[in-house]
N, C-alpha and C positions, 0 to 999 in steps of 0.2 A: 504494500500500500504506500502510495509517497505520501511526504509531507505534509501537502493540503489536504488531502483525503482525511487526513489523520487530526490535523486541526480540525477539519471542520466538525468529525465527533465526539471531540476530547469534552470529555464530563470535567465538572468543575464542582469543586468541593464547597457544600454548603453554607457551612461554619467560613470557609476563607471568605466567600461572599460577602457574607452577613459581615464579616469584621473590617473589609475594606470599605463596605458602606456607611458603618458606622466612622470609622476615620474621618471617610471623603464629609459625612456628615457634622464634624467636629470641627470642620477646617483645612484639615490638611491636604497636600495638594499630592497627585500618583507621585511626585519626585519624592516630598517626606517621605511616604510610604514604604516607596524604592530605596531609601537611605537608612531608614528606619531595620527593612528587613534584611540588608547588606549590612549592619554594624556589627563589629566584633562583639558591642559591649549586651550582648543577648543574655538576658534569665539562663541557670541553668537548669538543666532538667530538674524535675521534682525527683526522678530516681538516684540521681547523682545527689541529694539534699540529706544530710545524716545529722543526727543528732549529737555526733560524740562531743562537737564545739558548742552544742547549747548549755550556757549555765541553768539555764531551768531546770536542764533532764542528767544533771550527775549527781552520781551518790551524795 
């Protein structure tokens, strides 16, 4: 199948919708958005996230 073919059925993720419309809806322009999900400075995963550095959760 080439390229176009393939564009033109490519499904698109509900939730990613919803959350760049909400953006575009807040102000920001596709370039934020684009800069936004190109930065190093990304959340890390919630699996990657341990408690052994919370002072809350030690002996």
């Amino acid at each position: 199948m080439n390229m176009l073919k393939q564009m033109e059925i490519e499904e698109y993720d509900a939730e990613w919708i919803n959350l760049i419309m909400s953006a575009r809806k807040m102000g920001l322009t596709m370039e934020d958005i684009r800069a936004f999900l190109r930065s190093p400075f990304q959340p890390k995963k919630l699996a990657q996230i341990t408690n052994e550095n919370d002072p809350c959760m030690s002996p």
